[in-house]
C-alpha positions in Angstrom: -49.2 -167.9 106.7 -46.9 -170.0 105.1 -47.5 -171.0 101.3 -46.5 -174.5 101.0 -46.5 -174.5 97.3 -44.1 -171.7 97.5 -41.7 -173.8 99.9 -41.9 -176.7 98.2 -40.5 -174.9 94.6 -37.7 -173.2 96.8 -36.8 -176.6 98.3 -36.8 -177.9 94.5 -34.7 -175.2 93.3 -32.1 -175.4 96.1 -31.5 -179.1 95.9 -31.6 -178.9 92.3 -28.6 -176.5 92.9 -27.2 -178.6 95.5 -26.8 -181.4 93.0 -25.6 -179.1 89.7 -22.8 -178.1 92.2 -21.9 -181.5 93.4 -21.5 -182.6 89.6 -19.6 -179.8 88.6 -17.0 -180.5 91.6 -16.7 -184.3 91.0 -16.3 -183.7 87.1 -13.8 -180.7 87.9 -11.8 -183.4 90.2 -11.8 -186.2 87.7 -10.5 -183.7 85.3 -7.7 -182.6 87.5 -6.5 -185.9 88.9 -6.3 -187.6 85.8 -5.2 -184.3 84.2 -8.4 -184.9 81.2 -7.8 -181.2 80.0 -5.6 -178.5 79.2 -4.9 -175.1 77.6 -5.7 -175.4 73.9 -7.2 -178.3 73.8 -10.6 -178.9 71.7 -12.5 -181.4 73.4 -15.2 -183.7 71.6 -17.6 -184.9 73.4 -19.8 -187.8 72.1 -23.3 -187.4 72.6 -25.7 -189.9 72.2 -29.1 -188.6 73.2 -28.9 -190.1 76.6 -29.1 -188.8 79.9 -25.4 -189.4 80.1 -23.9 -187.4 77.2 -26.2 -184.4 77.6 -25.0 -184.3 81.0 -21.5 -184.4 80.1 -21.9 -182.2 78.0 -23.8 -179.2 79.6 -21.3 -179.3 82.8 -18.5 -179.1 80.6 -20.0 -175.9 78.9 -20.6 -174.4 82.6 -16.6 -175.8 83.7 -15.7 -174.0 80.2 -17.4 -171.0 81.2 -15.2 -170.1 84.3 -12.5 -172.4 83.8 -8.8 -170.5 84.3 -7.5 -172.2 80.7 -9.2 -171.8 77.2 -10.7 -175.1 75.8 -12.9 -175.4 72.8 -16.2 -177.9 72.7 -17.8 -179.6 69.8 -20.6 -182.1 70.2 -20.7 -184.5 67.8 -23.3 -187.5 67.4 -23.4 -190.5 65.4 -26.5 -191.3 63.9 -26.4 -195.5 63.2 -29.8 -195.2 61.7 -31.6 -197.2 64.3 -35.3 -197.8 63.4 -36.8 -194.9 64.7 -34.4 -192.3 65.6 -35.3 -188.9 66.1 -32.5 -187.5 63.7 -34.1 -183.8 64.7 -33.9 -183.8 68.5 -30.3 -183.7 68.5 -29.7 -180.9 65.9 -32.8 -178.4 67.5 -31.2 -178.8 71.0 -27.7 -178.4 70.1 -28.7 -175.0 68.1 -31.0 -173.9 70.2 -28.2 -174.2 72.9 -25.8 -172.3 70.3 -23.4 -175.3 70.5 -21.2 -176.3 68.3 -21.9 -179.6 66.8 -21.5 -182.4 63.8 -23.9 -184.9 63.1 -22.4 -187.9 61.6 -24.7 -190.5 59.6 -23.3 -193.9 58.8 -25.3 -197.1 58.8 -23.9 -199.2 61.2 -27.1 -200.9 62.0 -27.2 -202.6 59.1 -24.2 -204.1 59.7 -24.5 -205.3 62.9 -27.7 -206.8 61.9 -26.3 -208.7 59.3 -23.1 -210.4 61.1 -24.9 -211.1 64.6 -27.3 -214.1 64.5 -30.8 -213.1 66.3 -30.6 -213.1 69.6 -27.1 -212.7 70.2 -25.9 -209.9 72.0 -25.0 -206.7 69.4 -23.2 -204.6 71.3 -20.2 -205.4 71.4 -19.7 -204.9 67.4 -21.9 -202.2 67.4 -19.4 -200.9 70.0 -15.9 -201.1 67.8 -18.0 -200.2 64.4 -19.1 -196.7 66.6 -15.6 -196.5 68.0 -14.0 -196.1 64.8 -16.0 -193.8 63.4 -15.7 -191.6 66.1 -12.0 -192.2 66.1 -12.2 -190.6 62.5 -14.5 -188.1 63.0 -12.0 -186.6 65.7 -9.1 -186.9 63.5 -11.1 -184.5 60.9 -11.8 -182.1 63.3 -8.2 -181.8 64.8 -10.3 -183.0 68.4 -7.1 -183.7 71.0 -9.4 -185.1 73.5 -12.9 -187.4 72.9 -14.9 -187.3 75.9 -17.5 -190.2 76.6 -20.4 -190.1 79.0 -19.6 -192.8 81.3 -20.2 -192.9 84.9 -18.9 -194.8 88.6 -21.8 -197.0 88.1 -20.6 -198.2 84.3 -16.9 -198.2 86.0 -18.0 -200.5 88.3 -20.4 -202.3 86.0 -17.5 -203.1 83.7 -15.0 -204.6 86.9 -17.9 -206.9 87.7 -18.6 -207.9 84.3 -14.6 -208.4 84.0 -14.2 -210.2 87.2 -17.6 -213.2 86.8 -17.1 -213.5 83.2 -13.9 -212.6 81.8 -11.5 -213.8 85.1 -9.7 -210.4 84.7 -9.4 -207.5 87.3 -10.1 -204.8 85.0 -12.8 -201.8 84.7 -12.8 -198.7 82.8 -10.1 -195.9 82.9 -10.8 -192.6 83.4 -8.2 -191.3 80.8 -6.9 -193.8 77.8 -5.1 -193.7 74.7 -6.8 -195.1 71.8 -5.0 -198.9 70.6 -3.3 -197.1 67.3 -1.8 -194.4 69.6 -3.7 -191.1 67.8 -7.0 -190.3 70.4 -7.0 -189.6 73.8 -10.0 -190.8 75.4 -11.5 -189.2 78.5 -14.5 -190.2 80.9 -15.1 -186.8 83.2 -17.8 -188.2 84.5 -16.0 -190.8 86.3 -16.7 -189.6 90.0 -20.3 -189.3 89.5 -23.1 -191.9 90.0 -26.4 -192.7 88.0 -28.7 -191.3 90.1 -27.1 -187.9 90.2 -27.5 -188.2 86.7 -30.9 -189.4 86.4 -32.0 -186.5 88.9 -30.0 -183.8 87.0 -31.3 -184.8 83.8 -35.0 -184.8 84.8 -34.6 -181.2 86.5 -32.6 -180.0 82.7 -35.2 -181.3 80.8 -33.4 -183.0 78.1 -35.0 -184.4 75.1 -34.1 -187.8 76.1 -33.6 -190.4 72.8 -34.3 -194.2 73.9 -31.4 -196.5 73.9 -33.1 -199.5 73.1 -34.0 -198.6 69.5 -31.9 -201.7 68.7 -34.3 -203.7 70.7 -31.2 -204.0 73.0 -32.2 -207.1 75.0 -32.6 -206.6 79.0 -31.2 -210.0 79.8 -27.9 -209.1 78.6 -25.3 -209.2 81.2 -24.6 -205.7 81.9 -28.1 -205.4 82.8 -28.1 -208.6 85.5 -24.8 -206.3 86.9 -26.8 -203.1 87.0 -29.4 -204.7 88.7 -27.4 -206.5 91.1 -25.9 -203.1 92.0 -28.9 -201.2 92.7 -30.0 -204.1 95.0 -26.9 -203.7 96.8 -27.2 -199.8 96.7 -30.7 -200.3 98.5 -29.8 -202.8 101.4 -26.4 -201.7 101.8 -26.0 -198.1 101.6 -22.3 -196.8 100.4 -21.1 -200.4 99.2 -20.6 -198.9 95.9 -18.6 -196.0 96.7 -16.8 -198.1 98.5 -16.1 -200.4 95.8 -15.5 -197.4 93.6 -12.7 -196.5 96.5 -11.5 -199.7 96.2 -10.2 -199.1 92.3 -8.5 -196.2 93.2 -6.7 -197.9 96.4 -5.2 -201.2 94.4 -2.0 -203.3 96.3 -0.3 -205.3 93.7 1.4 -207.1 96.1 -1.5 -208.6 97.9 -3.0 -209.7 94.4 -1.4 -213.1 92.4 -0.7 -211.5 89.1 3.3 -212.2 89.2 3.6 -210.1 86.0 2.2 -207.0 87.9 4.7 -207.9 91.0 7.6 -209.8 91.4 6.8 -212.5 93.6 9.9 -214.3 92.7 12.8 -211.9 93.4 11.2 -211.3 96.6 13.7 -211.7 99.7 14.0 -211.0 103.7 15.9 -207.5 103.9 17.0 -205.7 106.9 14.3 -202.5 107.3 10.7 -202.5 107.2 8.9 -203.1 103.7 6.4 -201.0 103.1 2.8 -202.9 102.6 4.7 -206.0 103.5 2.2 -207.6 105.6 -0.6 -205.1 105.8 -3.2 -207.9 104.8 -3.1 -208.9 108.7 -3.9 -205.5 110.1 -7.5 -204.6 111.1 -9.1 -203.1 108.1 -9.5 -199.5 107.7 -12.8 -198.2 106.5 -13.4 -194.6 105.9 -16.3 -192.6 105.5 -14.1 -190.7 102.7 -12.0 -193.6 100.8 -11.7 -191.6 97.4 -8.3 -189.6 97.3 -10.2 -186.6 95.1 -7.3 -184.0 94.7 -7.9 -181.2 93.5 -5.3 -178.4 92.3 -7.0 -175.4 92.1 -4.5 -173.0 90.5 -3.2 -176.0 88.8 -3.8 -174.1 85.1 -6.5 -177.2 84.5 -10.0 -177.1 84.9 
């Protein structure tokens, strides 16, 4: 006779390793096509207490773990002194986990409090004040990369929030240099989406801190975006992936931005042109838009 119970924990325990193994091969491929790491470096990775960062950082451990180069990993977390923050959570987990770790305290809060009017949004300063100190922090501890916890869904949160309110085509890059030309910024979790990360949080366990201790408000506009998105994630099935495609896939020359082409020294030629007038072909949709290419003796993770 058949013990449900029994079945039901085995079919837990292999998705659950289903899905550990699908983040670790879309991290490892965001860190090989944008080339996020490499031999020597020491990699500081931003945690926040969220489902995000813990995330980030436990698969980077496991990547660490059986990766062909050596790569060192501190976690570091900025406490802003929010009303209410757990300042222990972080510390027990991280030592409990025998990770290495700073805690930062500066009171940002405060700050923020004091320049924005009530009800205005906050995080935007709260944003550039967290920046720099993290900027700082990693310039103390000699980090040559900073990895944050974003995902595909805050990539794509950011192009929409770019495209209805700021007129620009622009999201977030998966690999940046800091504005003064000293930090390299990486996102590894680029590939992923949130409800990988929701599941795989859930089945870790993390000792989730809230991020609303600000009293964040929900009508802010990346929260109308996220929203929207999950709407179109329920009715339409793979829109966002491929959206997501769509960033990785861009034609200048089909766009109007005449500083990213030159429209005006265009001229009729002899030969084909490649991309020329592509916009008139039937459109090609693929069940696998995202180019993920993975070297796998490439000496990166």
């Amino acid at each position: 006779m058949i013990d449900v119970r029994e079945s039901s924990v085995q079919k837990q325990v292999y998705e659950g390793n289903k899905l550990a193994k699908r983040l670790r091969r879309q991290v490892g491929e965001a860190i090989a096509d944008f080339e996020m790491i490499g031999e020597g470096d020491k990699v500081m990775v931003c945690v926040s207490g969220g489902k995000d960062s813990y995330a980030l950082l436990d698969i980077l451990l496991s990547l660490r773990d059986h990766a062909p180069i050596n790569f060192e990993i501190v976690a570091v977390n900025l406490d802003q002194k929010h009303p209410g923050f757990p300042e222990h959570v972080l510390p027990e987990y991280l030592a409990a986990r025998g990770i290495a770790y700073r805690i930062i305290e500066q009171d940002t809060y405060s700050v923020v409090k004091r320049v924005i009017p009530e009800g205005k949004t906050m995080c935007g300063l709260c944003s550039r004040l967290r920046r720099g100190v993290l900027y700082r922090v990693a310039a103390q501890i000699g980090a040559t990369r900073i990895a944050l916890g974003h995902h595909r869904d805050d990539i794509l949160e950011t192009f929409f929030l770019n495209l209805f309110h700021g007129g620009r085509l622009k999201a977030m890059p998966a690999k940046l240099v800091s504005d003064d030309g000293q930090h390299m910024v990486i996102r590894p979790l680029a590939y992923c989406n949130e409800r990988d990360l929701e599941k795989y949080a859930q089945q870790k366990n993390f000792p989730i801190i809230p991020c609303n201790l600000c009293g964040s408000q929900q009508h802010l506009q990346r929260q109308v975006i996220k929203e929207m998105m999950r709407d179109w994630d329920k009715r339409f099935p793979g829109r966002l992936h491929t959206m997501f495609a769509a960033l990785t896939r861009v034609s200048p020359s089909h766009l109007l931005d005449e500083e990213l082409f030159d429209f005006r020294g265009l001229a009729t030629r002899d030969g084909a042109f490649a991309g020329g007038d592509i916009a008139f072909d039937s459109e090609d949709i693929s069940e696998n838009l995202i180019p993920l290419r993975v070297e796998r003796n490439s000496g990166r993770v």
